[in-house]
PyMOL CGO cylinders between C-alpha atoms (Angstrom):
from pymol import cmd
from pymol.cgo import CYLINDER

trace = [
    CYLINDER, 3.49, -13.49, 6.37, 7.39, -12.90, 6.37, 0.3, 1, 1, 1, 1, 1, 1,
    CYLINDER, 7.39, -12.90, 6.37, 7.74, -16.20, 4.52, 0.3, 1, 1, 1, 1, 1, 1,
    CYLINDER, 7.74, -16.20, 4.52, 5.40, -15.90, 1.88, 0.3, 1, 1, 1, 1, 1, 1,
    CYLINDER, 5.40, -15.90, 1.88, 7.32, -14.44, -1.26, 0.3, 1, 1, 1, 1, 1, 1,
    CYLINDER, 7.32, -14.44, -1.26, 4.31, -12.39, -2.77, 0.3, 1, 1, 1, 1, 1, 1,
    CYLINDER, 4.31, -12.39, -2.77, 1.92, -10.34, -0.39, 0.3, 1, 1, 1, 1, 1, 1,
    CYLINDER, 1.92, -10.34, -0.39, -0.75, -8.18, -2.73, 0.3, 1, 1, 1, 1, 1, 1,
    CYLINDER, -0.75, -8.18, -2.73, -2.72, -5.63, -1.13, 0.3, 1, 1, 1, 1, 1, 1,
    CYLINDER, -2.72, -5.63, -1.13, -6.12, -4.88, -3.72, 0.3, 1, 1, 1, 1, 1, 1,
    CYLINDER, -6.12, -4.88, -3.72, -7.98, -2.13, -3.39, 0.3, 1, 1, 1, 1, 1, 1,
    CYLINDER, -7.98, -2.13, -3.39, -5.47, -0.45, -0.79, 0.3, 1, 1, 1, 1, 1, 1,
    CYLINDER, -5.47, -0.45, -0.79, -7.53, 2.97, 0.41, 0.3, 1, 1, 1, 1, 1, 1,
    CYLINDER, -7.53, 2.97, 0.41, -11.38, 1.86, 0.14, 0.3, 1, 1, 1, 1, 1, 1,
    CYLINDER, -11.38, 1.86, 0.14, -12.37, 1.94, 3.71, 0.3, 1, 1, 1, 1, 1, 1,
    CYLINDER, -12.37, 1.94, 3.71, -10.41, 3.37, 6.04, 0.3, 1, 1, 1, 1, 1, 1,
    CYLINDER, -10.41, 3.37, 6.04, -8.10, 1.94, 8.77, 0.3, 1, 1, 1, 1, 1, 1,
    CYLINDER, -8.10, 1.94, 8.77, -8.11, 1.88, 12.38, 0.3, 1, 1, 1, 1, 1, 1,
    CYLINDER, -8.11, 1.88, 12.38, -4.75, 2.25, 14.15, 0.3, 1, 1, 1, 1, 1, 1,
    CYLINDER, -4.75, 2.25, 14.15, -4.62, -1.66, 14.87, 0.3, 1, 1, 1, 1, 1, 1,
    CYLINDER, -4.62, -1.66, 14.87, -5.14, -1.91, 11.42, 0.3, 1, 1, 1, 1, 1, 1,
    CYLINDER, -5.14, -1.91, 11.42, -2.14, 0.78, 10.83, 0.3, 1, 1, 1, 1, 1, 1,
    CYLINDER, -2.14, 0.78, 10.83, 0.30, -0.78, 13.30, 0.3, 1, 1, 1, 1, 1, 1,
    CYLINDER, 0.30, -0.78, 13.30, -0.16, -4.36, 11.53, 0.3, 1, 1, 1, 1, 1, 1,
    CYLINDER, -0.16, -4.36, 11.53, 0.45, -3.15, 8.06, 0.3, 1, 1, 1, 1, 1, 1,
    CYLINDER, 0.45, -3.15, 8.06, 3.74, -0.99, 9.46, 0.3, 1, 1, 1, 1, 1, 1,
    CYLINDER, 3.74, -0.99, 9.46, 4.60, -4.61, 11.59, 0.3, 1, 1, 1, 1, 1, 1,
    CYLINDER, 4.60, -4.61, 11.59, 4.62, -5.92, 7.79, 0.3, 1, 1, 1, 1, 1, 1,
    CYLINDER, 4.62, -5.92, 7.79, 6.11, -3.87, 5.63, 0.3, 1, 1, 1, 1, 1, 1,
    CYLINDER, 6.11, -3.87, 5.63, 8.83, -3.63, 8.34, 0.3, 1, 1, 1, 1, 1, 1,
    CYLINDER, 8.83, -3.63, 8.34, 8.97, -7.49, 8.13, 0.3, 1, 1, 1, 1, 1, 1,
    CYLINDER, 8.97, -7.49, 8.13, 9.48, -7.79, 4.42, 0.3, 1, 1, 1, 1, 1, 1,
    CYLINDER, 9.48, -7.79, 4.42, 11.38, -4.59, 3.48, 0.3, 1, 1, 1, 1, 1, 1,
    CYLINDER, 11.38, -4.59, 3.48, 13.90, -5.69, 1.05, 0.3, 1, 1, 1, 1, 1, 1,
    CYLINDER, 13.90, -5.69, 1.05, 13.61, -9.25, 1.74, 0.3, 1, 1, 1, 1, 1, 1,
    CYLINDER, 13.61, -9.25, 1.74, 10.08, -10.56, -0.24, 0.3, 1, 1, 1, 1, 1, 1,
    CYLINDER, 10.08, -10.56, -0.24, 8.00, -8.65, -2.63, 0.3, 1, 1, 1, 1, 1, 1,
    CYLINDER, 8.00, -8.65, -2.63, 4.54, -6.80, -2.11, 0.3, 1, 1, 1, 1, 1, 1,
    CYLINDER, 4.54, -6.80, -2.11, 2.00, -5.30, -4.76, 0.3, 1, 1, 1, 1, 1, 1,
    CYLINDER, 2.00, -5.30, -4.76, -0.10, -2.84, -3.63, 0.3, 1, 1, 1, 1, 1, 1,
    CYLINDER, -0.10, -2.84, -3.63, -3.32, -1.86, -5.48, 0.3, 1, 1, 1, 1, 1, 1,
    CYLINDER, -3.32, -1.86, -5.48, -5.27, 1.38, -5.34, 0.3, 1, 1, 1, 1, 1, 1,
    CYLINDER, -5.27, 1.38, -5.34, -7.85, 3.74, -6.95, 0.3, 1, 1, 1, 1, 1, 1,
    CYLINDER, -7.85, 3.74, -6.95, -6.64, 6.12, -3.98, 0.3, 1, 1, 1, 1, 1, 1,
    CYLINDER, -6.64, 6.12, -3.98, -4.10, 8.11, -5.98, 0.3, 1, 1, 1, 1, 1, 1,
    CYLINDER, -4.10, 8.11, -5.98, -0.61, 8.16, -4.00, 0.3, 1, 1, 1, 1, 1, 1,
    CYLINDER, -0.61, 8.16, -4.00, -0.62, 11.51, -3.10, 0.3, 1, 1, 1, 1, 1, 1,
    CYLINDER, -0.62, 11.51, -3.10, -3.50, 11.31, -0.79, 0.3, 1, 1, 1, 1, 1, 1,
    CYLINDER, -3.50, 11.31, -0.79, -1.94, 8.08, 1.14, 0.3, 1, 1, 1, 1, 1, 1,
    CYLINDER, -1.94, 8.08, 1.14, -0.35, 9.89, 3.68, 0.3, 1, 1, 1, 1, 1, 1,
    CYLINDER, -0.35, 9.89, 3.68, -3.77, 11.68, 4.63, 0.3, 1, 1, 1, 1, 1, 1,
    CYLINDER, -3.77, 11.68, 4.63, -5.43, 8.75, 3.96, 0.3, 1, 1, 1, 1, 1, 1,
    CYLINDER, -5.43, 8.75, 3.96, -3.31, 6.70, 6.80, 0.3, 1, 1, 1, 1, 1, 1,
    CYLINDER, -3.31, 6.70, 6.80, -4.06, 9.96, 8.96, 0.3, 1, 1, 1, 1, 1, 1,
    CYLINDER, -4.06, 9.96, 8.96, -1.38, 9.19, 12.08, 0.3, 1, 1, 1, 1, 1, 1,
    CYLINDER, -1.38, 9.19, 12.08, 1.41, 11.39, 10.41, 0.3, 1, 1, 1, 1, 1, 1,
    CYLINDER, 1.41, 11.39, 10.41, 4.24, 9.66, 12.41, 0.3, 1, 1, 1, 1, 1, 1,
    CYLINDER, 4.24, 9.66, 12.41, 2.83, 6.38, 11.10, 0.3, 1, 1, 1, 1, 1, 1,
    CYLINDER, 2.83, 6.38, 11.10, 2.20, 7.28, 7.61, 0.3, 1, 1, 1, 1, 1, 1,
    CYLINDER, 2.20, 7.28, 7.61, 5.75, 8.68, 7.70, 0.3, 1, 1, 1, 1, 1, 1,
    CYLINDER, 5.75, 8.68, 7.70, 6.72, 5.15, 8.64, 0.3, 1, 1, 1, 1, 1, 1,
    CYLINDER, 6.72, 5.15, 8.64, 4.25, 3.35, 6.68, 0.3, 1, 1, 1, 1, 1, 1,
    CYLINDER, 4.25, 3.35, 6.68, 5.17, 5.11, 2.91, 0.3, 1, 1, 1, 1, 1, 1,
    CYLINDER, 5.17, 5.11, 2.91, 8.74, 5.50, 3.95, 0.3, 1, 1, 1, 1, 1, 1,
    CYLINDER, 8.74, 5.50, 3.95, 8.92, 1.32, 3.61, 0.3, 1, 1, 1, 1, 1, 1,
    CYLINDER, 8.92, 1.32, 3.61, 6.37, 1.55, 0.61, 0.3, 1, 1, 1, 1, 1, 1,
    CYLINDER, 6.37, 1.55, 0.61, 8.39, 3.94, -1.63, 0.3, 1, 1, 1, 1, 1, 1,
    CYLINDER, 8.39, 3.94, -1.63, 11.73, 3.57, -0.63, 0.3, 1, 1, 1, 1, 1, 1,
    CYLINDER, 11.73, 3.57, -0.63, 12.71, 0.92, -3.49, 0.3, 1, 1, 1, 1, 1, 1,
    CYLINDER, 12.71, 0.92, -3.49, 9.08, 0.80, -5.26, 0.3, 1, 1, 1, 1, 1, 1,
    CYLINDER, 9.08, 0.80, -5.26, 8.38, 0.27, -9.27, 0.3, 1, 1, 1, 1, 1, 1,
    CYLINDER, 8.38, 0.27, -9.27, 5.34, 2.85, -9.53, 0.3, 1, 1, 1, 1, 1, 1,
    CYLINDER, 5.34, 2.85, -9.53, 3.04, 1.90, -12.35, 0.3, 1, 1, 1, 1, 1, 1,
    CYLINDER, 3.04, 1.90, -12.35, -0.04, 4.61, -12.76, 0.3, 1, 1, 1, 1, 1, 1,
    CYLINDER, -0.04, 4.61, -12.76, -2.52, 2.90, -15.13, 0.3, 1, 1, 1, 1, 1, 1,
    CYLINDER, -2.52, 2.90, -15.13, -4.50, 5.02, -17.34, 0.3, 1, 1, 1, 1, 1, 1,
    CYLINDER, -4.50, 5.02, -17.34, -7.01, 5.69, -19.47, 0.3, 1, 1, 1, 1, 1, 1,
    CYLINDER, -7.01, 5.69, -19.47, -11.18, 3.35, -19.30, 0.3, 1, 1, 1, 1, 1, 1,
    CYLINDER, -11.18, 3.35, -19.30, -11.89, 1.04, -17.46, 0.3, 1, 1, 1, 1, 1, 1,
    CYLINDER, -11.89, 1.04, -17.46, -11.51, -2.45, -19.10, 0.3, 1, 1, 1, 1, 1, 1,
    CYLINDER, -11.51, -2.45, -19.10, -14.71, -3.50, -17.37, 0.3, 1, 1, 1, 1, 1, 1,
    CYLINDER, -14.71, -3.50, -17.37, -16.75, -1.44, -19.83, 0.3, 1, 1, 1, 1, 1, 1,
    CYLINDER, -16.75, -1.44, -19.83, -15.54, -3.65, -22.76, 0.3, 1, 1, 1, 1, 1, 1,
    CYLINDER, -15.54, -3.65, -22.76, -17.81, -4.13, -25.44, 0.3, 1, 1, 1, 1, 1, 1,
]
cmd.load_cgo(trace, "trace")
């Protein structure tokens, strides 16, 4: 994974995460911090990450290497899926 240039995460947040699960996503975002880009997609709003990654010492980790240099884009407003 540290070679591919793009990682995206969708739908970061819908079901939880065990702590293999936890470890594996610190192991990456150690990997590729500041070296390749990552998008990360929720409907989990970002100030209920750290509870939602539960292990405080690994959440610390974990949103330390998300947020550190991040472009934070909150969408807003209907979903587009309910187009007419």
């Amino acid at each position: 994974m540290e070679k591919t240039n793009l990682i995206n995460l969708d739908d970061f947040g819908l079901q939880p995460l065990n702590m293999e699960a936890r470890l594996a996503l610190l192991q990456i975002l150690e990997d590729r911090y500041r070296k390749k880009s990552m998008i990360i997609a929720s409907q989990l709003s970002v100030k209920l990450w750290y509870e939602y990654l539960q292990d405080s010492t690994l959440a610390d980790a974990i949103l330390d290497r998300i947020t550190a240099h991040a472009h934070r884009i909150e969408l807003q407003g209907k979903s587009l899926r309910h187009k007419k």
